[in-house]
C-alpha positions as CSV (number, residue, x, y, z in Angstrom):
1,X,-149.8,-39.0,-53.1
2,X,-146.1,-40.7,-53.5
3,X,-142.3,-38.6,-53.3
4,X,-140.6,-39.3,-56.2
5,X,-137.1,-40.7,-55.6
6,X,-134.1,-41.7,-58.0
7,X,-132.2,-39.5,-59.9
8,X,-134.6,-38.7,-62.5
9,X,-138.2,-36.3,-61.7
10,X,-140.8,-36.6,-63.8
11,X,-143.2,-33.4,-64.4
12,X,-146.7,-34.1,-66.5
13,X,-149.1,-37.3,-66.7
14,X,-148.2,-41.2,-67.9
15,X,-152.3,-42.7,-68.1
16,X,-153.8,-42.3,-64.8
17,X,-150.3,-41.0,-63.1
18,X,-149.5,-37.4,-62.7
19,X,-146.3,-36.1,-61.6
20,X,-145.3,-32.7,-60.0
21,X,-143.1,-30.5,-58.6
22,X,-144.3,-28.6,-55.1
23,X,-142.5,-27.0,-52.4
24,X,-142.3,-30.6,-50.8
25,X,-140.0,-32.1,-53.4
26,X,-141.3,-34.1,-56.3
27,X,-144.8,-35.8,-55.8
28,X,-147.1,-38.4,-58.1
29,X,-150.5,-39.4,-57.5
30,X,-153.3,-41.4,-59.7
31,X,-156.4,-40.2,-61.2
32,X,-159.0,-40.6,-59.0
33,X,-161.8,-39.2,-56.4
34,X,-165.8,-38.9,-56.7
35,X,-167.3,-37.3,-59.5
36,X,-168.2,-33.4,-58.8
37,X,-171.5,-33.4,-59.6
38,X,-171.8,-36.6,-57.2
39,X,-170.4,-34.5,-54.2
40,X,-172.8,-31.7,-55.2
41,X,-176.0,-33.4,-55.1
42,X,-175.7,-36.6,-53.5
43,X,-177.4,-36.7,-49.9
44,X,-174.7,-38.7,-48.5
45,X,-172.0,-35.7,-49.3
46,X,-173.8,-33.3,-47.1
47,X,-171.4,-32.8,-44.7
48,X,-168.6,-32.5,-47.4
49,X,-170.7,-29.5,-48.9
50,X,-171.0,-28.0,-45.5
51,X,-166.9,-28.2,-45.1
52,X,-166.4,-27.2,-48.3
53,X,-168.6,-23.8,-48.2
54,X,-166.9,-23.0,-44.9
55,X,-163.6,-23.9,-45.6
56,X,-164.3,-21.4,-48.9
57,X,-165.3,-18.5,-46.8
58,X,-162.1,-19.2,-44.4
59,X,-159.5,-18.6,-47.4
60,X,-162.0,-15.7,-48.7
61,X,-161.5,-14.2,-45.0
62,X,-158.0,-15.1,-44.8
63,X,-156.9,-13.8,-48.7
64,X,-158.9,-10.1,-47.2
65,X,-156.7,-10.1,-44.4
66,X,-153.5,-10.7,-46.7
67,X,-154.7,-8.1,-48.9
68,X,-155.5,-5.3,-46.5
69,X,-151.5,-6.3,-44.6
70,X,-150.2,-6.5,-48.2
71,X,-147.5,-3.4,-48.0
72,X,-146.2,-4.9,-45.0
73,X,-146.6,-8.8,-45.4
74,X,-143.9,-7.7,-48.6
75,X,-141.3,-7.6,-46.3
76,X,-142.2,-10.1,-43.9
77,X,-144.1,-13.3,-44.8
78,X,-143.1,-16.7,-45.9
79,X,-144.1,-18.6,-48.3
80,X,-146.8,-21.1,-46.6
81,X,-148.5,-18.0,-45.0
82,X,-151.5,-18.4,-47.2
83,X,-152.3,-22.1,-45.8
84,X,-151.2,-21.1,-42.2
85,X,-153.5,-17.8,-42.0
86,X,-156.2,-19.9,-43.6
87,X,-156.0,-23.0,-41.0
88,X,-156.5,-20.1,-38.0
89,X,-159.4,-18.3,-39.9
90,X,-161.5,-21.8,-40.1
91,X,-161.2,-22.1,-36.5
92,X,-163.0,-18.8,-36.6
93,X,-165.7,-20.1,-38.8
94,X,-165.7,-22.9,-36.3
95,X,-166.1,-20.8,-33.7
96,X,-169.8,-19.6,-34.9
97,X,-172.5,-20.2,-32.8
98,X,-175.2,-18.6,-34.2
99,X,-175.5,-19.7,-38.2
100,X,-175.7,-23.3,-39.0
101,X,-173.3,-25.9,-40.0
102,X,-172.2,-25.3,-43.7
103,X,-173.8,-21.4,-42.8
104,X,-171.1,-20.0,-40.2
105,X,-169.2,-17.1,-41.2
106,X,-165.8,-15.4,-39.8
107,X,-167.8,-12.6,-38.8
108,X,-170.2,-14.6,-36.6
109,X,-167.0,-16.4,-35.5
110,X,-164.2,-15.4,-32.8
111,X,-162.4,-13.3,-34.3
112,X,-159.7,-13.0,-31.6
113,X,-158.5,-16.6,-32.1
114,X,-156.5,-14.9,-34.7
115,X,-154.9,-12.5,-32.1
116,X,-150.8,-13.7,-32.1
117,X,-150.7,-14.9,-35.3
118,X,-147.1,-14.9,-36.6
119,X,-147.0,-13.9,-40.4
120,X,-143.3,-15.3,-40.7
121,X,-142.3,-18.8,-39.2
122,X,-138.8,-17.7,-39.9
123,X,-139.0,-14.4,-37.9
124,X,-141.3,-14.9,-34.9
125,X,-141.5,-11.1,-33.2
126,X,-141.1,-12.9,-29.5
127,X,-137.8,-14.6,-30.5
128,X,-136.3,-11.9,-32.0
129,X,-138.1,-8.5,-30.4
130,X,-137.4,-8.6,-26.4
131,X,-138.2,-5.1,-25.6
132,X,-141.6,-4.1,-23.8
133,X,-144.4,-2.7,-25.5
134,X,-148.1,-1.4,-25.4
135,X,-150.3,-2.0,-28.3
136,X,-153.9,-0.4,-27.7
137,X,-157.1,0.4,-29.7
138,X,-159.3,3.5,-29.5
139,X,-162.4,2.1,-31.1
140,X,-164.4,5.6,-30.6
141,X,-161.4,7.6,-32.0
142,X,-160.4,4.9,-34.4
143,X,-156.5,5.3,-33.3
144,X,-154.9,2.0,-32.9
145,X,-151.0,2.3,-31.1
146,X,-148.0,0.7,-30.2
147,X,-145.7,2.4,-27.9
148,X,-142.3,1.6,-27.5
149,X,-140.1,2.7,-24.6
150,X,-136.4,3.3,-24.7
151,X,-134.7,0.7,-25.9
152,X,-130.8,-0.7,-26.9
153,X,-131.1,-2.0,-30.1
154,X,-128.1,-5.1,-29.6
155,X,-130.2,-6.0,-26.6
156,X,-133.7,-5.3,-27.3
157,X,-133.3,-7.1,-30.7
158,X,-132.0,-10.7,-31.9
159,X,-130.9,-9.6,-35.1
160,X,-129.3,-11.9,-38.0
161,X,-126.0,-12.1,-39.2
162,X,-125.1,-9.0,-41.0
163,X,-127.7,-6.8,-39.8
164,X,-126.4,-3.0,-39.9
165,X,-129.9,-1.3,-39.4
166,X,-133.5,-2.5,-38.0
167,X,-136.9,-0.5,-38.8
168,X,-139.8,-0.9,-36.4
169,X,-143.1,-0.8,-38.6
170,X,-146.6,-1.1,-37.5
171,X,-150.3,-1.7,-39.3
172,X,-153.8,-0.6,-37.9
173,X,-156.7,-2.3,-40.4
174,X,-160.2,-2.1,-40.1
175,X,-161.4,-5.5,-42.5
176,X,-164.8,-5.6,-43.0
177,X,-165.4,-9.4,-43.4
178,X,-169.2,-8.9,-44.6
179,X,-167.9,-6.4,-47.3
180,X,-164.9,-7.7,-48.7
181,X,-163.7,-4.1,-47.9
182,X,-160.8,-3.3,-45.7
183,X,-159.3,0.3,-44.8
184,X,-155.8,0.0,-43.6
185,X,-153.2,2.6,-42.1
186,X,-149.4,1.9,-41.9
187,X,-146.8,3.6,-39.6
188,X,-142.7,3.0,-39.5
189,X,-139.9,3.9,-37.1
190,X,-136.8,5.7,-38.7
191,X,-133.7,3.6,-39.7
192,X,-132.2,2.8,-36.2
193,X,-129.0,1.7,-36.2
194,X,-128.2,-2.0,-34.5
195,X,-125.9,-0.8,-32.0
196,X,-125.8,-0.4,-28.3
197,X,-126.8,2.9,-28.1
198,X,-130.1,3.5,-26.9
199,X,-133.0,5.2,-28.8
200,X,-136.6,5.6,-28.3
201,X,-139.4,5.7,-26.8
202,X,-141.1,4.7,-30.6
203,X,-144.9,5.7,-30.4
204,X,-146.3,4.3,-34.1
205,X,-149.9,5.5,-34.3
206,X,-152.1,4.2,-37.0
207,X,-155.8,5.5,-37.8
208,X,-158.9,4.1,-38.9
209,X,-162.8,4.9,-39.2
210,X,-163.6,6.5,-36.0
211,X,-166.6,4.2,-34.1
212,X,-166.0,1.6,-36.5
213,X,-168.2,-1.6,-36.1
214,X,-165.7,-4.0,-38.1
215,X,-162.8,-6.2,-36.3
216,X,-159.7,-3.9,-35.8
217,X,-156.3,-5.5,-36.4
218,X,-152.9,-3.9,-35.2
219,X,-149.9,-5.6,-36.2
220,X,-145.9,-5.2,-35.2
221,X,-142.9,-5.8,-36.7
222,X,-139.4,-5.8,-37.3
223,X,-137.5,-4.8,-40.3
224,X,-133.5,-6.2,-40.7
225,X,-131.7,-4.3,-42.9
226,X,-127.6,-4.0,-44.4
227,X,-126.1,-0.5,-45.3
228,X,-123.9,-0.6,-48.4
229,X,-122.5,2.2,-49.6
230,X,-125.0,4.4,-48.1
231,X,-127.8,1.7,-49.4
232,X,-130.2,-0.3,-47.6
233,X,-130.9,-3.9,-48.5
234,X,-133.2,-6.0,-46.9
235,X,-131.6,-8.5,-45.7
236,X,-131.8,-11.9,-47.1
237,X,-134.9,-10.3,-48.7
238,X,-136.5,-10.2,-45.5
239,X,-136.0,-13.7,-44.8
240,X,-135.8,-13.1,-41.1
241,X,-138.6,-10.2,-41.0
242,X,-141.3,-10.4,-37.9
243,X,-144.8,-9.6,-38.0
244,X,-147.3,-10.8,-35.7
245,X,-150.9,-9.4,-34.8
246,X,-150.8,-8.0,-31.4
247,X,-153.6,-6.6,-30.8
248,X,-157.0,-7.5,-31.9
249,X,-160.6,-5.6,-31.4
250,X,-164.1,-6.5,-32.0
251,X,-167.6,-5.2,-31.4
């Protein structure tokens, strides 16, 4: 793989070259590589079928987790989140000790490596959230929580240029890996105004199957927003969102 430089970008394919456009810039690369069906019978690509299989289920795990976040991840996710999530969830595969090599699964893996993950490198909650919280799961209830105490919005939060209003907003999901299945619950703050008058406590309660056996998630985040004319925009369409999984729960 080569950048393209000059003034002039090619886009399509001259013989073996192909040339392309990606978030990178402007890329070419030859034909080349080993022949599919090579890789999927030859002896010596064993170990590439193994990777392959369980760097499959990582993006299937990873696309379920997307899916079940989606309403919120609208707001709040940039745009290599896909790749990112799907790095952390092969170290979950990895993380399988029971199956073997080529058969581990993010169920049989550890789960809670994915505990902290940030959903927007361009909002991380720590760096922009500053005010204490509890998050906590009732797995025999199926009530997962965060509970925020009183707070001063122009200290508590870092908030971007422009900023008029913030929204606090929350996610409990049950995912159940070995299903493709997911049941998710989302909870919100009012509009709060970015000032320095306090407000609070928050309590944003979020409900799942009661006695649940699948890996609860509960997520936090933080919402920027610009009043217009008695509007809300999001601002810089959420460019500067948080959301970050806080609290994690497995059998």
């Amino acid at each position: 793989m080569a950048r393209q430089k000059g003034i002039i970008k090619l886009e399509g394919k001259i013989g073996d070259l192909s040339f392309y456009k990606t978030q990178d810039g402007h890329l070419a690369r030859t034909k080349g590589g080993v022949d599919k069906s090579r890789i999927a019978n030859d002896p010596a690509f064993a170990r590439t079928r193994e990777n392959g299989a369980e760097f499959g289920r990582a993006g299937k795990g990873g696309k379920l987790i997307q899916k079940a976040l989606r309403t919120l991840l609208q707001n709040s996710a940039d745009n290599r989140v896909t790749s990112r999530l799907t790095k952390e969830v092969v170290k979950v595969v990895k993380a399988d000790t029971t199956n073997a090599r080529g058969e581990r699964t993010v169920i049989a893996g550890d789960v809670i490596k994915l505990k902290g993950f940030e959903f927007n490198k361009g909002g991380i909650l720590s760096s922009i959230l500053f005010s204490p919280f509890t998050a906590s799961v009732d797995r025999p209830a199926g009530v997962l929580e965060i509970v925020i105490p009183e707070f001063t919005p122009m200290i508590a939060v870092e908030a971007p240029p422009g900023t008029t209003h913030i929204k606090i907003v929350s996610g409990g999901s049950e995912i159940k890996f070995d299903e493709d299945d997911f049941l998710t619950d989302d909870a919100e703050s009012a509009m709060l105004e970015w000032n320095s008058d306090p407000v609070g406590p928050i309590t944003l309660t979020t409900n799942v199957t009661p006695a649940s056996t699948h890996p609860l998630f509960l997520v936090l985040g933080i919402e920027f927003y610009q009043e217009v004319n008695g509007e809300f925009y999001s601002l810089k369409d959420g460019k500067f969102n948080g959301l970050s999984i806080v609290e994690l729960d497995v059998v």
